[in-house]
GUBARO-581599 format. One record per residue (C-alpha): x, y, z; residue in three letters. Coordinates in steps of 0.05 Angstrom, whole numbers, plus 5000, padded with zeros to 4 digits. Each point is the difference from the previous one (the first is absolute). Example, Ala and Ser with C-alpha at 12.3 -4.5 7.8 and 13.67 -1.06 7.14 Angstrom:
residues 2
<<5246,4910,5156>,"ALA"> <<5027,5069,4987>,"SER"> 
//
This chain:
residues 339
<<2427,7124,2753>,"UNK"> <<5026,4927,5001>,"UNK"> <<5037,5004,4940>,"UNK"> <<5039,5067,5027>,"UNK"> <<5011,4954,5076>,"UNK"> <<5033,4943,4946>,"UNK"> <<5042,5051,4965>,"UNK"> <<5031,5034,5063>,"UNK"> <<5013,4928,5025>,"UNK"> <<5031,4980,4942>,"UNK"> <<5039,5069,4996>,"UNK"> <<5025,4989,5076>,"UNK"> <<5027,4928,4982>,"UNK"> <<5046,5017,4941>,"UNK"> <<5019,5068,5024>,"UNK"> <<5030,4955,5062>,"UNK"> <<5019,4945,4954>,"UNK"> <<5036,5055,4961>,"UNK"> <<5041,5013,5069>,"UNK"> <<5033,4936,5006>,"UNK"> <<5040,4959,4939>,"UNK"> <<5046,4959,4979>,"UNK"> <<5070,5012,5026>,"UNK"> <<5032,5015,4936>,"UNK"> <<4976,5070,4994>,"UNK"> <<5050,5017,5049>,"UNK"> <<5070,4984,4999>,"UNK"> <<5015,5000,5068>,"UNK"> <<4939,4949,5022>,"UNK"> <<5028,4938,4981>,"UNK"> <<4991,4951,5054>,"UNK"> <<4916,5007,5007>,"UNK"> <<4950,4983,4945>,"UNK"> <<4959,5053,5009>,"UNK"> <<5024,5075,5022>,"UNK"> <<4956,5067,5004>,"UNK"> <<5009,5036,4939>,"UNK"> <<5006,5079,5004>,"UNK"> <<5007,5061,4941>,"UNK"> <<5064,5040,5005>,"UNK"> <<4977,5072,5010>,"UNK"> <<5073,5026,4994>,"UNK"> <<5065,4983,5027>,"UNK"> <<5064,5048,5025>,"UNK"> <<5068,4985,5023>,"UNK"> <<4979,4993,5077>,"UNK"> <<4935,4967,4987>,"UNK"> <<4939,4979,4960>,"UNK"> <<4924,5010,5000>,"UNK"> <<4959,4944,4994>,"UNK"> <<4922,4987,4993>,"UNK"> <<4972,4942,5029>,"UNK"> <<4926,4978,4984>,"UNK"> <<4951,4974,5051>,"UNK"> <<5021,4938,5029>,"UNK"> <<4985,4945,5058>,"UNK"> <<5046,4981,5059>,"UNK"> <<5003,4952,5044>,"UNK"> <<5027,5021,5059>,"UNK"> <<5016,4993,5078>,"UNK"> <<5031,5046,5057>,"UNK"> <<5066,4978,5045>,"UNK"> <<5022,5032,5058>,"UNK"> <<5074,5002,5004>,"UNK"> <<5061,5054,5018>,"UNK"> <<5043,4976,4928>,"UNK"> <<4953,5008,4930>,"UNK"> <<5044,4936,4982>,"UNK"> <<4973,4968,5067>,"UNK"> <<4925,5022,4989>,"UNK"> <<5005,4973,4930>,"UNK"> <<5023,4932,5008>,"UNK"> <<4932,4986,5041>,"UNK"> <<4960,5043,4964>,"UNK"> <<5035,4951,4934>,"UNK"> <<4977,4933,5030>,"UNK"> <<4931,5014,5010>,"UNK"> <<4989,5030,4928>,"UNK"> <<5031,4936,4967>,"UNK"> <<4963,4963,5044>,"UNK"> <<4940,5031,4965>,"UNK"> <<5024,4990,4927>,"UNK"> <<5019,4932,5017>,"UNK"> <<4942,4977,5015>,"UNK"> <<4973,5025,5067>,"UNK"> <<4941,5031,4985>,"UNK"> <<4923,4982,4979>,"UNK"> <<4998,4947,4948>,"UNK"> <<5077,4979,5004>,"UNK"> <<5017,5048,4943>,"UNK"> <<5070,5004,4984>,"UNK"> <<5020,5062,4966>,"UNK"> <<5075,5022,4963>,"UNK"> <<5043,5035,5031>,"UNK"> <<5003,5076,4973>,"UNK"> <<5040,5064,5014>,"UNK"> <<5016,5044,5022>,"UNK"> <<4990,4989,5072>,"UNK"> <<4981,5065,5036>,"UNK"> <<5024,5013,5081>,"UNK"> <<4962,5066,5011>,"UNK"> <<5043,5041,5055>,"UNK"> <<4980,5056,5042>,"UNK"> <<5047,5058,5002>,"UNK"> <<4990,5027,5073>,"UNK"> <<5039,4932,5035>,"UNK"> <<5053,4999,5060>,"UNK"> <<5045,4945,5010>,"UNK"> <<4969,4982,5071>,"UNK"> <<4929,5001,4986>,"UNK"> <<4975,4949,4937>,"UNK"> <<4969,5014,4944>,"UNK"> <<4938,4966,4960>,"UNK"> <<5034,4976,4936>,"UNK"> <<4951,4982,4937>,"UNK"> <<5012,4939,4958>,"UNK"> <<4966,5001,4937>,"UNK"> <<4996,4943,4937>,"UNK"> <<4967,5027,4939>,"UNK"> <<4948,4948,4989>,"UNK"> <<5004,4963,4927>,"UNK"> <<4961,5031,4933>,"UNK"> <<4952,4937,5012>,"UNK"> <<4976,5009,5062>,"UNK"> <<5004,5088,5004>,"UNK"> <<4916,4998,4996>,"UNK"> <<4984,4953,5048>,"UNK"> <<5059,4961,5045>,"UNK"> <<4989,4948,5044>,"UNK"> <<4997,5015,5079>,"UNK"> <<5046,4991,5042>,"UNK"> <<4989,4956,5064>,"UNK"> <<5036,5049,5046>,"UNK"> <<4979,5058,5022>,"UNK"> <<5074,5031,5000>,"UNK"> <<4991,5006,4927>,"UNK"> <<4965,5046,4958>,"UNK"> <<4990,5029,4930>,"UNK"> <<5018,5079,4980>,"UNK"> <<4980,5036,4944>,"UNK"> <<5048,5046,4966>,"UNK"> <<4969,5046,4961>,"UNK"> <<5025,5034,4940>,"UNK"> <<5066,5035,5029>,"UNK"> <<5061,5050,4975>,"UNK"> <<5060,4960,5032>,"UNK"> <<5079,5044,5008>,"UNK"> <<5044,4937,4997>,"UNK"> <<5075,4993,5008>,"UNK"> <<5032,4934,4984>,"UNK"> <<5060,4959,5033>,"UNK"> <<5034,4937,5007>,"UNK"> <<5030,4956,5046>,"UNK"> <<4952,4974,5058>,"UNK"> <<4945,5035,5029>,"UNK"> <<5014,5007,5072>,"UNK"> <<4970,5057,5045>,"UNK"> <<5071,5041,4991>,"UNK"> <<5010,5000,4929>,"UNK"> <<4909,5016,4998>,"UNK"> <<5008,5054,5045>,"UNK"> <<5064,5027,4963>,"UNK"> <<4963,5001,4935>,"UNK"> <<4943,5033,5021>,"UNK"> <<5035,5051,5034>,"UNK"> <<5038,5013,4931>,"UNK"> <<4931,4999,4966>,"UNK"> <<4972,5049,5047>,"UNK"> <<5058,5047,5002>,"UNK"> <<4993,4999,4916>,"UNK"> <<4928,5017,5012>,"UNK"> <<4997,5055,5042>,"UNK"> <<5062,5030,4949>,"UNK"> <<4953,5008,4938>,"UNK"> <<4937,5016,5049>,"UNK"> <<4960,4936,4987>,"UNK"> <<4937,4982,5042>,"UNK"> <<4995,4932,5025>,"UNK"> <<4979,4958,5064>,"UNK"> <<5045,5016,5061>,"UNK"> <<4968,4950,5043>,"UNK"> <<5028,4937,4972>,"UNK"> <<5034,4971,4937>,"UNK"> <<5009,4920,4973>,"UNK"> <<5059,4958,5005>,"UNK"> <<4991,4961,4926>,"UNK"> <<5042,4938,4996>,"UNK"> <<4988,4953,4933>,"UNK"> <<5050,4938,5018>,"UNK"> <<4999,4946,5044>,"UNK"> <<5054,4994,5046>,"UNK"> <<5032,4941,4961>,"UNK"> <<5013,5051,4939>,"UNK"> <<5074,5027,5024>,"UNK"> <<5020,5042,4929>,"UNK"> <<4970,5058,4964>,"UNK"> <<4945,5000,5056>,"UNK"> <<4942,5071,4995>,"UNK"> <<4969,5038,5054>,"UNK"> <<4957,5064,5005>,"UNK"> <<4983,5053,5040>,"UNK"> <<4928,5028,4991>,"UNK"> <<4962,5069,5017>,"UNK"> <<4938,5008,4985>,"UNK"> <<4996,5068,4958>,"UNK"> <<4940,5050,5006>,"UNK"> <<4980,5050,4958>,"UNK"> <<5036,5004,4927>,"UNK"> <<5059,4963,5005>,"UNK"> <<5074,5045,4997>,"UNK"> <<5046,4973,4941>,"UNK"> <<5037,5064,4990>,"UNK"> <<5054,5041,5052>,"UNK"> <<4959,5062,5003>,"UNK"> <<5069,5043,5007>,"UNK"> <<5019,5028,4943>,"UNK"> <<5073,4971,4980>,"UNK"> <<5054,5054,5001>,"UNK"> <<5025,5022,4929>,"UNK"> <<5062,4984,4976>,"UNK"> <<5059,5051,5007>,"UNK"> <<5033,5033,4941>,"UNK"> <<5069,5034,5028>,"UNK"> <<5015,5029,4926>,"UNK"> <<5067,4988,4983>,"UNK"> <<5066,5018,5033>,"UNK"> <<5064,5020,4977>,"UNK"> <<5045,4948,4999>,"UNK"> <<5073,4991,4986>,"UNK"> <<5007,4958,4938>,"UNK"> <<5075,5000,4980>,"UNK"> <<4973,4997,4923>,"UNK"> <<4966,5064,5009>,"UNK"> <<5043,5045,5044>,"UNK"> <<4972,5067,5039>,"UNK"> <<5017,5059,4961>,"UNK"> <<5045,5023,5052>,"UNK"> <<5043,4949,4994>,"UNK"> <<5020,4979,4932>,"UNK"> <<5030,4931,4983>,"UNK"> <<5056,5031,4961>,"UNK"> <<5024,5038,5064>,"UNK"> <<5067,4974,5024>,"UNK"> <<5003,4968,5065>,"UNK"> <<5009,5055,5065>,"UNK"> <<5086,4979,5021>,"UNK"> <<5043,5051,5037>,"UNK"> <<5037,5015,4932>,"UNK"> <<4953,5033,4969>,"UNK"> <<4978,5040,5060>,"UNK"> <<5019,5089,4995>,"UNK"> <<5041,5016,5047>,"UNK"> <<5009,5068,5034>,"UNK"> <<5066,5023,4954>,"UNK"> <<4980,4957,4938>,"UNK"> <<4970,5016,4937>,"UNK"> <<4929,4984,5001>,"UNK"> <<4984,5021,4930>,"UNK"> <<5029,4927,4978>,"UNK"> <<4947,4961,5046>,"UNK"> <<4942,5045,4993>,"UNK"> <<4949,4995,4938>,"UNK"> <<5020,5077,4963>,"UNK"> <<4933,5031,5013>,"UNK"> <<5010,4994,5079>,"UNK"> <<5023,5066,5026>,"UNK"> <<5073,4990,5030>,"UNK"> <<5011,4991,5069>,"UNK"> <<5034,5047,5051>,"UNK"> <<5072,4975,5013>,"UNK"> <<5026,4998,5082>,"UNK"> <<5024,5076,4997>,"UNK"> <<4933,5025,4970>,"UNK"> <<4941,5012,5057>,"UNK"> <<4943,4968,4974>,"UNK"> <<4931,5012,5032>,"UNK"> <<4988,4961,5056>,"UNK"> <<4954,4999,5059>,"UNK"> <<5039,4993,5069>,"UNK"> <<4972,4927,5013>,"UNK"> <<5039,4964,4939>,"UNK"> <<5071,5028,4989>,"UNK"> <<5022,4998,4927>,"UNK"> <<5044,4948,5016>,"UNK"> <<4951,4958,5017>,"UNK"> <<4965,5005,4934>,"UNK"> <<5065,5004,4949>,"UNK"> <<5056,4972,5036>,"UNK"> <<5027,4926,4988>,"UNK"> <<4969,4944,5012>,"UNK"> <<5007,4967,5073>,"UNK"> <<4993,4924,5014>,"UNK"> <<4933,5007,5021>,"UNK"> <<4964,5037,4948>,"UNK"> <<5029,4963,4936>,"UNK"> <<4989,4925,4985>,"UNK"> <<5060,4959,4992>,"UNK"> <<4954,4957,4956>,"UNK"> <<4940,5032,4977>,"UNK"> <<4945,4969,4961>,"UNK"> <<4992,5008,4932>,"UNK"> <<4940,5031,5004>,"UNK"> <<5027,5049,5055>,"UNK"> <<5033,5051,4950>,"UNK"> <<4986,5065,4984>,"UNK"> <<5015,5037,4937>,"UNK"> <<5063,5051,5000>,"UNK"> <<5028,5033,5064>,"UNK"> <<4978,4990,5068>,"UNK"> <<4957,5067,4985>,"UNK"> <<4967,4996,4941>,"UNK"> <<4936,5053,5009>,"UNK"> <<4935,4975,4973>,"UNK"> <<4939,4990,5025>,"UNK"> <<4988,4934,5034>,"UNK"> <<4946,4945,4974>,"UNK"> <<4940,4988,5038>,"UNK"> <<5015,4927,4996>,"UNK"> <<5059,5009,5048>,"UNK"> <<4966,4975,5066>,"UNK"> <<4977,4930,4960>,"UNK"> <<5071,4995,4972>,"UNK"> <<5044,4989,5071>,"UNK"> <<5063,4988,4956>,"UNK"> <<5005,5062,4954>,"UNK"> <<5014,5047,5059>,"UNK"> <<5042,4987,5057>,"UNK"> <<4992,5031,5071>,"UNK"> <<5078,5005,4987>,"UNK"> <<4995,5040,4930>,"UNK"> <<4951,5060,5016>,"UNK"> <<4970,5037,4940>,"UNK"> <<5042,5069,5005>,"UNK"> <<4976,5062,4960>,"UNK"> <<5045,5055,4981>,"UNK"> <<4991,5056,5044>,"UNK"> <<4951,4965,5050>,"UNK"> <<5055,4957,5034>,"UNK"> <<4980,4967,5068>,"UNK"> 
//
């Protein structure tokens, strides 16, 4: 029975030896000795989860309407403590990070209790000296899931509060569990430290921490392809070789279309002859000249159309991707169907 009470002792001291090392196992605790060491769980693009071991706190409460207020007095009593103020004259290192726990329901004319916490040293995690206040006390952290998002500059109570706002908005996105009745404003520098300076927000998680967005991302869309225009590889209704559409080359109502026309297209009805026409498009309208307005004086190259003005044929599918083939001024006419 004693040698099972030694073993759980001795288990308890390294597992909260274990919680707080030497500051180079992080990179952005640089200015302490010691620093609480953690095990990344995962880590997205918003956020990271983070799981702390049991550790010891020294801590005290301030009363104050600013967290930057509350934790200037709540700072001076806690290195106080590790400076020697306490039972034996101990001094202790300063560690990190220093934890300001903040309560979530706050109003700006009522103030809030603020709490200041030092992680005490590796040495003195089992059994730390007393403090000779009674404003100061020790917490125990048990073995915790932390959500953690990570910023720079200073940590005043606008840039916290920001933060955790954008944490919390990020958690309730992918449905993740946490504590909703307060969160930790992390800082790991000393105010002398003006560059490349790290802060945290923290939420305590509960139940199995949330590294993935539970929504399904939307697959990618596949259009197929479209016709295009490529002037290397022309439509089949409009041939490269075809000469360019000029008023010269245009039938006229007493001319001799045969000469424009490719010889298997039927030959078209002079002025005298009556062709077939419904009473909404006179045949003038369909084989007469050329006005001003319905033939380029500069047409594109690619604008042309093969023969006389009514070659019959049936048109290409590719016609509406293709606005340059057919003109709203060059209709499609077929013999005996004029408009």
């Amino acid at each position: 029975m004693v040698l099972v009470s030694t073993f759980t002792v001795l288990a308890l001291v390294v597992s909260s030896e274990a919680s707080v090392g030497l500051s180079t196992n992080t990179s952005f605790c640089t200015e302490s000795k010691e620093c609480v060491e953690y095990e990344l769980v995962c880590k997205t693009d918003e956020y990271e989860v983070r799981h702390y071991s049991p550790t010891r706190w020294v801590s005290t409460d301030a009363e104050a309407y600013f967290m930057g207020v509350g934790a200037a007095l709540a700072f001076r009593r806690l290195f106080q403590y590790i400076s020697g103020a306490n039972e034996g004259g101990v001094q202790m290192e300063m560690t990190a990070p220093v934890l300001v726990k903040i309560p979530e329901e706050t109003t700006m004319w009522e103030p809030a209790i603020y709490t200041l916490s030092f992680p005490l040293p590796a040495a003195h995690q089992d059994r730390p000296p007393a403090p000779t206040t009674d404003k100061l006390y020790f917490t125990e952290m048990p073995a915790v899931d932390m959500y953690v998002r990570s910023y720079g500059g200073w940590m005043l109570s606008v840039t916290s509060r920001l933060h955790a706002h954008l944490l919390t908005k990020e958690l309730d996105r992918v449905r993740a569990s946490y504590n909703h009745s307060y969160h930790y404003a992390v800082g790991y520098d000393s105010p002398l430290k003006l560059l490349n300076r790290h802060n945290e927000v923290w939420y305590v998680a509960e139940g199995e921490p949330v590294c993935t967005d539970p929504q399904e991302p939307t697959p990618p869309r596949n259009p197929g392809h479209l016709p295009t225009n490529s002037p290397s590889e022309p439509p089949p209704h409009a041939p490269s070789h075809s000469p360019p559409l000029t008023p010269g080359n245009l039938s006229s109502p007493t001319g001799d279309s045969s000469s424009h026309a490719p010889s298997d297209a039927p030959a078209l009805p002079t002025s005298n002859a009556a062709p077939a026409t419904s009473p909404q498009a006179p045949a003038s309208a369909a084989f007469g000249p050329p006005t001003a307005s319905a033939v380029p004086l500069d047409p594109a190259p690619n604008s042309s159309r093969p023969g006389a003005s009514a070659s019959p044929g049936p048109r290409s599918d590719a016609a509406p991707w293709n606005s340059t083939a057919h003109s709203d001024s060059d209709p499609a006419v077929e013999p005996g169907h004029a408009r």
